[in-house]
Structures are given as structure tokens and as C-alpha cells.
BANU-219155 format. One record per residue (C-alpha): x, y, z; residue in one letter. Coordinates in steps of 0.1 Angstrom, whole numbers, plus 5000, padded with zeros to 4 digits. Example, Ala and Ser with C-alpha at 12.3 -4.5 7.8 and 13.67 -1.06 7.14 Angstrom:
// residues 2
512349555078A513749895071S
// end
This chain:
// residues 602
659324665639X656224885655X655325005618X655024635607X653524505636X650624805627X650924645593X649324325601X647224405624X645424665593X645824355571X644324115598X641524335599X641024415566X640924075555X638823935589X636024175588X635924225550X632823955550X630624235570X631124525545X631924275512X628024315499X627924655501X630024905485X629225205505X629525025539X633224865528X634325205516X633125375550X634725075568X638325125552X637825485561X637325425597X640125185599X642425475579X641825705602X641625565641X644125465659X641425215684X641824955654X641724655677X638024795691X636624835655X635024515659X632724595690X631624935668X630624845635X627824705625X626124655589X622424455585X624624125574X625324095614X623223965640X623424225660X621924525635X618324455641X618324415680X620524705684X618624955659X615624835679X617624825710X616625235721X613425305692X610925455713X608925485685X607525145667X606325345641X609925445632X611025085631X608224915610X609024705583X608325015558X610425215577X613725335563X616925175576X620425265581X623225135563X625225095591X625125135630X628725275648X628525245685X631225455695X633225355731X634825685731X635226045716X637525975691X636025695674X633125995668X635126215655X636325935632X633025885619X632226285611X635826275590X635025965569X631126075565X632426435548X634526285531X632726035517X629426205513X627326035538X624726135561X624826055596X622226045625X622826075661X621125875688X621625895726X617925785736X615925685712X613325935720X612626145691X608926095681X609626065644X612725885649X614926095627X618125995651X617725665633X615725675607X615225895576X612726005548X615626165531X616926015494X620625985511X622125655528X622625715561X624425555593X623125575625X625925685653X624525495688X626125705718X624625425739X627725295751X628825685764X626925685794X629325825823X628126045848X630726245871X628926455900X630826685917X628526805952X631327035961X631427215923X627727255925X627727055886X627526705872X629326565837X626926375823X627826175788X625426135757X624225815760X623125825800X619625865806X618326085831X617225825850X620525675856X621826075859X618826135890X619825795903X623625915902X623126255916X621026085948X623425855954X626126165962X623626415979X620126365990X619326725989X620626735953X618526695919X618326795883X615826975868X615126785837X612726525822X609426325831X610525995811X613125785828X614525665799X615425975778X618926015764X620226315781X622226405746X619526535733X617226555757X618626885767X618827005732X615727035730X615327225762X614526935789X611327005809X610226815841X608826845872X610727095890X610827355856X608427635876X611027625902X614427605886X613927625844X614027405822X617527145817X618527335793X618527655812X620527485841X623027365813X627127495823X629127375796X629427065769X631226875749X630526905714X632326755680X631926955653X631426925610X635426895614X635826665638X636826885664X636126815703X635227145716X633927285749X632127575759X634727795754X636327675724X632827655704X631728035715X629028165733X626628165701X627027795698X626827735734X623527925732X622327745699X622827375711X620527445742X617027405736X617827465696X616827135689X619426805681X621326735648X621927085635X625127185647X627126935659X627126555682X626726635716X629226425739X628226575772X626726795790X627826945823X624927035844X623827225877X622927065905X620227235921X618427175957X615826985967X614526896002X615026546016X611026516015X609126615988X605026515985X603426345956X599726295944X597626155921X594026275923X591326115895X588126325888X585426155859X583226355838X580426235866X582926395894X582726765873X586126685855X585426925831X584527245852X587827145874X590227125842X588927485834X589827615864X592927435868X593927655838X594027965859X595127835886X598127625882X600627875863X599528095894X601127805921X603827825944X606627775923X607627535945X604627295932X604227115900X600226975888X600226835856X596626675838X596926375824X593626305799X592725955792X589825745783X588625525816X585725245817X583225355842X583225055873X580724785869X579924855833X580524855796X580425255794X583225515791X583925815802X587226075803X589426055836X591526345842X594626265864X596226545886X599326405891X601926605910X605026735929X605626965954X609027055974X607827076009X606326886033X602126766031X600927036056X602827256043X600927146005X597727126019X597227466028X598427625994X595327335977X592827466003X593427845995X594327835957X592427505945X590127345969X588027245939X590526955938X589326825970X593026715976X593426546012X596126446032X594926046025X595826135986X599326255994X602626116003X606126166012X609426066001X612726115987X613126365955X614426035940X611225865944X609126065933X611226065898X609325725895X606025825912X605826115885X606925825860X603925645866X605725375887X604225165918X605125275952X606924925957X608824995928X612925005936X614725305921X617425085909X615125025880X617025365873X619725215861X617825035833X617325325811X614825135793X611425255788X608325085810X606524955778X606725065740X603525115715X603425235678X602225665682X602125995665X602426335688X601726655687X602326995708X600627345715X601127615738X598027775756X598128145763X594428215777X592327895794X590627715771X586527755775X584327455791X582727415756X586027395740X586927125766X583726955757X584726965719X587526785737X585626515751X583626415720X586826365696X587726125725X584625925723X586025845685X589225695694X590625405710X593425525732X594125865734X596326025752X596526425763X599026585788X598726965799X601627075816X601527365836X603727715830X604128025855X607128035880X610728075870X609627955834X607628305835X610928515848X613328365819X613328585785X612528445754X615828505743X618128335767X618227995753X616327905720X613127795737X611128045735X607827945755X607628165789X606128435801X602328465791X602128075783X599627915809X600727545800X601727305771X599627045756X600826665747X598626525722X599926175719X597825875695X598625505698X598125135688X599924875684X599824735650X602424805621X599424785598X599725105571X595925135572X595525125613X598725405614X596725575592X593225575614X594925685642X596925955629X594226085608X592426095640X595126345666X595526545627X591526595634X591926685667X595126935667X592927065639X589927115658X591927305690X593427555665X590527845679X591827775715X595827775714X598628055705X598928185673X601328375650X603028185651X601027865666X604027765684X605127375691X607427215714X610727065694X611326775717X608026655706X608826705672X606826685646X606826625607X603026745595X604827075603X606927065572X610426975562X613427015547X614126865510X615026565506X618326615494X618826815528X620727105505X617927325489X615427395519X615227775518X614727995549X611328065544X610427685538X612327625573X610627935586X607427725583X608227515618X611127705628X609027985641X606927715656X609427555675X611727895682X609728195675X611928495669X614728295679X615028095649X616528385634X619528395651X619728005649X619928005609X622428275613X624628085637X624427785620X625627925585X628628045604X629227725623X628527455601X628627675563X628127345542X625227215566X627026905571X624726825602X621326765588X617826605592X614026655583X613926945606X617027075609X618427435609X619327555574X621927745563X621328125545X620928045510X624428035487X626528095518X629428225501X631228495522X629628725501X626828705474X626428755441X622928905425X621928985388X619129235390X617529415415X613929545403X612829845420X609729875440X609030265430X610730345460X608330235487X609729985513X607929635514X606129565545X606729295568X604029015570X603228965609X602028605601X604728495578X607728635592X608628745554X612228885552X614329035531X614429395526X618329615519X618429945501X620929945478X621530275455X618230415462X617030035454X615129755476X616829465472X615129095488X616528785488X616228505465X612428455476X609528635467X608928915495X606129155488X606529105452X609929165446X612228865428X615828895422X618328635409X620628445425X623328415397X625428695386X625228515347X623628795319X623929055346X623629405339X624529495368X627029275398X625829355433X627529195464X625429205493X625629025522X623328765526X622928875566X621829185554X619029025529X617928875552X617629125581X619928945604X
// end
């Protein structure tokens, strides 16, 4: 009786939501697939979604950050799941493999080429919205918070107040960020001199992998559990949750915002902000936010830097670290005020004083604008004419947007290696280039992107090189991509940003990732690859010799690929320092099985 009561309620729903998929062959066979294999059939309704529905366009707009990403020119999804639990995630990884289809994972809506719902791949693609996964369990006594995928660290801060006020998290600026991959990315904020970045501060998670397999911390291994934090989202797996560290804060923090024009010396106080603010108590936080301004009273412009700010401790306490280390600020006790660590989450935010922090809960962004981005790290302060190079690209442009963040602190005492961000010691402070407009005109998108393309160009001379590294959270496509069959990227294609976003650290991404996920299952635009032919072992046709002198590693390229085999060099199925050898053991003379690690030097 059970078994045919299941019966009709398949057949019920077969037949009742057969109008949404019926025009569409792929989203009926994913549909069926779903139902197959989940044993929440009566919530299928509330999950699927297909662009037949009223619902598709509000809810793929629902979290874009990005109105570039959702233009009308803009790829779309075939379908949008928005899972109500873990299972009905797992579901969709099964029926994707096996039917071939590509899926993108969204918690936030915050990547700034929207490639957790969009794509410039040739593959249909569904969009997986964790929006609905948004619980948040803090535990003051444990020292730790469980925070789901589709929270946003606003509702997270908001959460972990409510329990302690000497609590907080040290993670990001933007309210509104999905923590799922947020911390992927690494998670910087306010507090990252003093306690690290989010990712840093990351205990365990919840991850579902290419097999549909929930697994923790333990069960993934500690190479996963180091790749997913700050190795960037949608290589290895969907993050579910995260399980965080609380860390302390004082029940009064200070906050600033202090203005200074090009006719108040701006530019000789940015230049020695450089040298200065890496060098702070790591207790205090001075970001520069660069902006156009109309001077008062008339039709000119000029630049307004904005020194906006956190320290934890009390205003005397802040005033007498600015008077010794950066009276140049002029910084008073009239430009400074206290409050609770969870107001100044929305001071920092750019929110009025009279502002309620239940605007927390939201989780929705203050405004939204069409924008391209870009990133740099600076390792030696930039010169006052370079700053003045600065100021006349600005004079170009409409509304431009720069945001140097400062380094130094704890961010300065964490290796390279421990997490896959790989931008600490010796970095003075990030750069946030950051373009926008607001019409979905090709042409206007165009002007203004040419224009930040100009710009990051010009800065080149001033930032680090070899590689000229970038931040992955503020990801960006001009830096290359994978194919666009998502299968045939090689490593030294992907080497291209991967050493921009990771430095030496990509390495051991790739080479997790080939273990983890072997048929690259989880992939995007910038996504890790897989070693070439992953196979277990590989097979080669011919090695051709190199007279017996060993290739040399290019310091700029990152060129890999050298194994001595029978008094041989052998490289991998790229071109290093000459040498070419086959990937196919067809019309061999000779069948040599190397290990693609070793090929590859990792």
C-alpha cells in the first residue's frame, strides 16, 4: 500500500509539473532525474524553476550583484534549483553527471563576473541558488559559529552580536556577501591586521562533492580542507557551511571618516599613508576610498580621498597612536566615534549613523549599478607622480571608483602557504579598481571598461610583479580563461591567472584538484584544472633529447615540466624550453609511463 501510495504521488507529479519542463528537452530530462532520485518529492515544486515560470527572472535577478551579468545579452541558465536542504544538492550533482550538465553555484550573488549564474561557456547550464540555506548556529561557549551557504555575513555579524557583545567575525566589508563563497575566496574585512583573513579563522565545513557525498573536514582530508579556503569557489566542490571562529572584540570600538581634496594636499597624504598604515597597531584598520567629488559652490571637480576606518579601542586610546604615527591626517576627536563592533559593520558599510542594524537581516545590497573590477597588490608605496598619473585618468571618467586597503599586522605573520591566498608579508596594501554606469547599452559597457583596462594598464610600473598578483574574490576575466568546453584548458593556460590569484600555491591546487575531482566535474571560466590526461598513469610516444643539458626554469612564466628518464629530459605535453613530446602512445617507438606529478614537478 506505501509502494503505491509513492506511485501516485511520482505520477501526480509527473503529470502536474510536466507543463514547466514540456518545451524543453534538457530541463524535462533533468526534471525526471531529480524526481528519480530524492526522496523530498512533495518539495520539488518550491525548487524548480525553468524560464517558462514567473518566478525565473525575479529570482536569477533576485542576488546579481552585477547588472552587467544580467543584461539582456547575457547568457542564462536553463534552469534555477533552490535547494531547502542538503540532499536536494546532492541530488542535483548526481543527475548533472549523469546527464552531462554543467552547474553553477550561488550563495551571494557577488562574483564580479557573475560566473555563479552566468556563463560564457558553450554548455547549458543550471544555476543551484543556496539562498534558501541560510542558518547560523553560534556557539559562545565552543568559541565557533555554523554558518550555512546562503547567509550573508551580515545576518552572520548580526547573529553572532545578538549572543555575545564582545564577539565578532573577521570577514567581509559588504553586508550582503554570501558567506559560501565568500570565504572561498579568502574573506577580508576590517579586522584582517588583527585576526587574518575569514578564511584563516575557518574550523571546518561542509562540503558535497563531484559524487554527491556530504563530507566534513575530516572526511574530505586536510588537502581539501586547505584548497577550499581562499582557493577560490566552484573548483572542488558546493560548499554547504562553514564553521567559523569567533574571535574578540571590545564592547566599544571607534570609527572615522576623514575627507582630504586635492586642495587639502590629498595627494602628498595618500603617499604617506602608504608607509604608514601597514606599519599601524594591528588593532587599527585605515582604508582610502578614491572618488571623484564636485568642489562646493561650483561646476569643478576634484578627487576626494576618504580615510574611512576602525580601530578596537577606545578614541583616546586612537588618538594618540594618529598623533605619533599619522598626524598628517589631522584626525580629531570631533571626527571620531564610538559604538558597538556591530555598528560599526554598517558605519564601515557606508551606512548613516541612524541606520538600525536590523537592516542586517536583509542581506540585500544598499543599491546595485552595472561595473567591471579589477585588483593589484602594492609592495613599495607608490610615487606622488604616479598618484598624479592617477588623478588625470580620473578626470576622463564618469564615476570611478578606487579602494586601497591596507596590509601589515597578522596578515604579515601568516605564510604564504597556509591557506591558498598568498598575499602577506611584504604587501603594503591591495587596490580595488572598480568602473560603473548604469546603462545595459553594449557601447556605454564598452567606454567604461575600456577606460579601468587603461588604467590597470597604466599602474603596471607601480604594483607587484612576477607574477602581478590579483585578488580572486574580485575576479577577473581579461586575465584569461579556461576553454570553452571547460575540458582542454592546459596547466600553463590556467597558469596564466592562477599564479595571479595564488602564486606558488596554485601548484598544489591543480594537484589536489586532479586527485579530488579527476574528471573536473566542478568547473567555470576560472576554475582549477586538472593535470592534463589524468589517467593514474600516463602514456608518452617520444621523448626528444635535449643533448643532455637540463632546461631552465623561466622566473616569469612559471614553465614546468622537466623528469630525467634514461639519461633523457622528458616535459610535459607543452612546449618547455623547446622540448615537445606526444601525448598518445599511437606509432610509438618507444612506451614510457611517467607520472604526470612528476612532469610536472609536483
Amino acid at each position: 500500500m506505501a509502494y503505491f501510495s509513492r506511485f501516485l504521488v511520482l505520477v501526480f507529479l509527473l503529470t502536474s509539473l510536466s507543463p514547466l519542463c514540456s518545451s524543453n528537452p534538457f530541463q524535462d530530462s533533468f526534471h525526471q532525474c531529480l524526481l528519480a532520485n530524492t526522496d523530498s518529492l512533495t518539495q520539488l515544486t518550491d525548487i524548480f524553476f525553468t524560464p517558462n515560470t514567473t518566478a525565473f527572472t525575479p529570482l536569477l535577478n533576485s542576488t546579481a550583484q552585477n547588472l552587467r551579468c544580467i543584461a539582456p545579452y547575457a547568457a542564462k541558465p536553463e534552469l534555477i534549483l533552490t535547494p531547502l536542504h542538503e540532499s536536494h544538492i546532492q541530488t542535483a550533482v548526481i543527475c548533472a553527471k549523469k546527464l552531462g550538465i554543467q552547474l553553477r553555484f550561488r550563495s551571494g550573488g557577488h562574483d564580479y563576473e557573475g560566473i555563479s549564474y552566468t556563463s560564457v561557456m558553450d554548455l547549458p547550464y543550471v544555476v543551484v541558488d543556496l539562498a534558501k540555506l541560510r542558518g547560523i548556529d553560534v556557539d559562545v561557549e565552543d568559541g565557533s559559529v555554523w554558518v550555512q551557504a546562503g547567509a550573508t555575513v551580515g545576518e552572520l555579524y548580526y547573529r553572532v552580536a545578538e549572543k555575545s557583545k564582545t564577539h565578532g567575525i573577521p570577514a567581509g566589508l559588504c553586508t550582503s556577501l554570501g558567506v559560501g563563497g565568500h570565504i572561498t575566496g579568502g574573506a577580508y574585512g576590517s579586522m584582517m591586521r588583527k585576526y587574518g583573513l575569514g578564511a584563516d579563522n575557518a574550523l571546518d565545513a561542509k562540503i558535497i562533492d563531484a559524487n554527491g557525498r556530504l563530507l566534513d573536514r575530516k572526511a574530505m582530508g586536510e588537502d581539501v580542507f586547505w584548497a577550499i579556503r581562499g582557493g577560490g569557489g566552484g573548483s572542488f566542490g558546493v560548499i554547504v557551511s562553514w564553521k567559523l571562529k569567533l574571535v574578540p572584540v571590545p564592547e566599544t570600538v571607534t570609527v572615522f571618516n576623514v575627507q582630504k581634496t586635492l586642495e587639502q594636499g590629498a595627494t602628498n597624504i595618500l603617499y604617506k599613508w602608504q608607509q604608514v598604515a601597514p606599519q599601524l597597531d594591528e588593532n587599527l584598520f585605515i582604508r582610502v576610498i578614491i572618488q571623484n567629488s564636485n568642489i562646493p559652490n561650483t561646476t569643478q571637480r576634484t578627487i576626494a580621498t576618504t580615510y574611512n576606518a576602525l580601530f578596537l579601542g577606545d578614541v583616546n586610546t586612537l588618538e594618540k597612536i594618529m598623533k605619533e604615527s599619522f598626524p598628517e591626517l589631522g584626525l580629531t576627536k570631533a571626527d571620531c566615534f564610538e559604538m558597538s563592533w556591530l555598528e560599526s559593520v554598517l558605519f564601515i558599510a557606508g551606512y548613516p549613523k541612524t541606520v538600525p542594524t536590523a537592516v542586517l537581516l536583509a542581506g540585500k545590497p544598499a543599491f546595485l549599478n552595472y561595473f567591471k573590477a579589477k585588483s593589484d597588490f602594492v609592495t613599495k608605496p607608490i610615487p606622488e607622480e604616479g598618484i598624479e598619473g592617477i588623478w588625470k585618468r580620473y578626470a576622463e571618467e564618469e564615476s570611478p571608483l578606487m579602494i586601497w586597503n591596507p596590509y601589515g599586522g597578522m596578515m604579515a605573520k601568516i605564510p604564504e602557504s597556509s591557506i591558498p591566498f598568498p598575499h602577506r608579508n611584504g604587501t603594503l596594501f591591495k587596490i580595488q579598481y572598480v568602473n560603473t554606469w548604469m546603462s545595459p547599452d553594449k557601447e556605454v559597457m564598452n567606454k567604461h571598461v575600456d577606460w579601468i583596462r587603461k588604467l590597470h594598464n597604466y599602474m603596471t610600473q607601480y604594483v607587484s610583479m612576477f607574477p602581478r598578483q590579483a585578488y580572486v574574490n574580485y575576479r577577473d576575466l581579461d586575465l584569461g580563461m579556461n576553454d570553452k568546453n571547460g575540458d582542454d584548458t592546459s596547466f600553463v593556460k590556467a597558469s596564466a591567472w592562477g599564479t595571479k590569484y595564488f602564486k606558488d600555491n596554485f601548484n598544489r591546487l591543480v594537484k589536489i584538484k586532479t586527485e579530488f575531482d579527476p574528471d573536473n566535474f566542478f568547473k567555470h571560466e576560472q576554475s582549477i584544472p586538472i593535470l592534463p590526461l589524468k589517467r593514474k598513469v600516463q602514456k608518452f610516444k617520444h621523448v626528444k633529447k635535449d643533448n643532455g643539458k637540463k632546461c631552465k626554469k623561466d622566473k616569469k612564466s612559471r614553465k614546468y615540466g622537466k623528469h630525467k628518464y634514461n639519461g633523457e629530459y622528458v616535459t610535459g605535453s607543452e612546449r618547455v624550453c623547446g622540448v615537445l613530446i606526444c601525448i598518445s602512445a599511437m606509432g610509438c617507438k618507444h612506451r614510457i609511463s611517467i607520472s604526470i606529478y612528476h612532469i610536472y614537478g609536483l
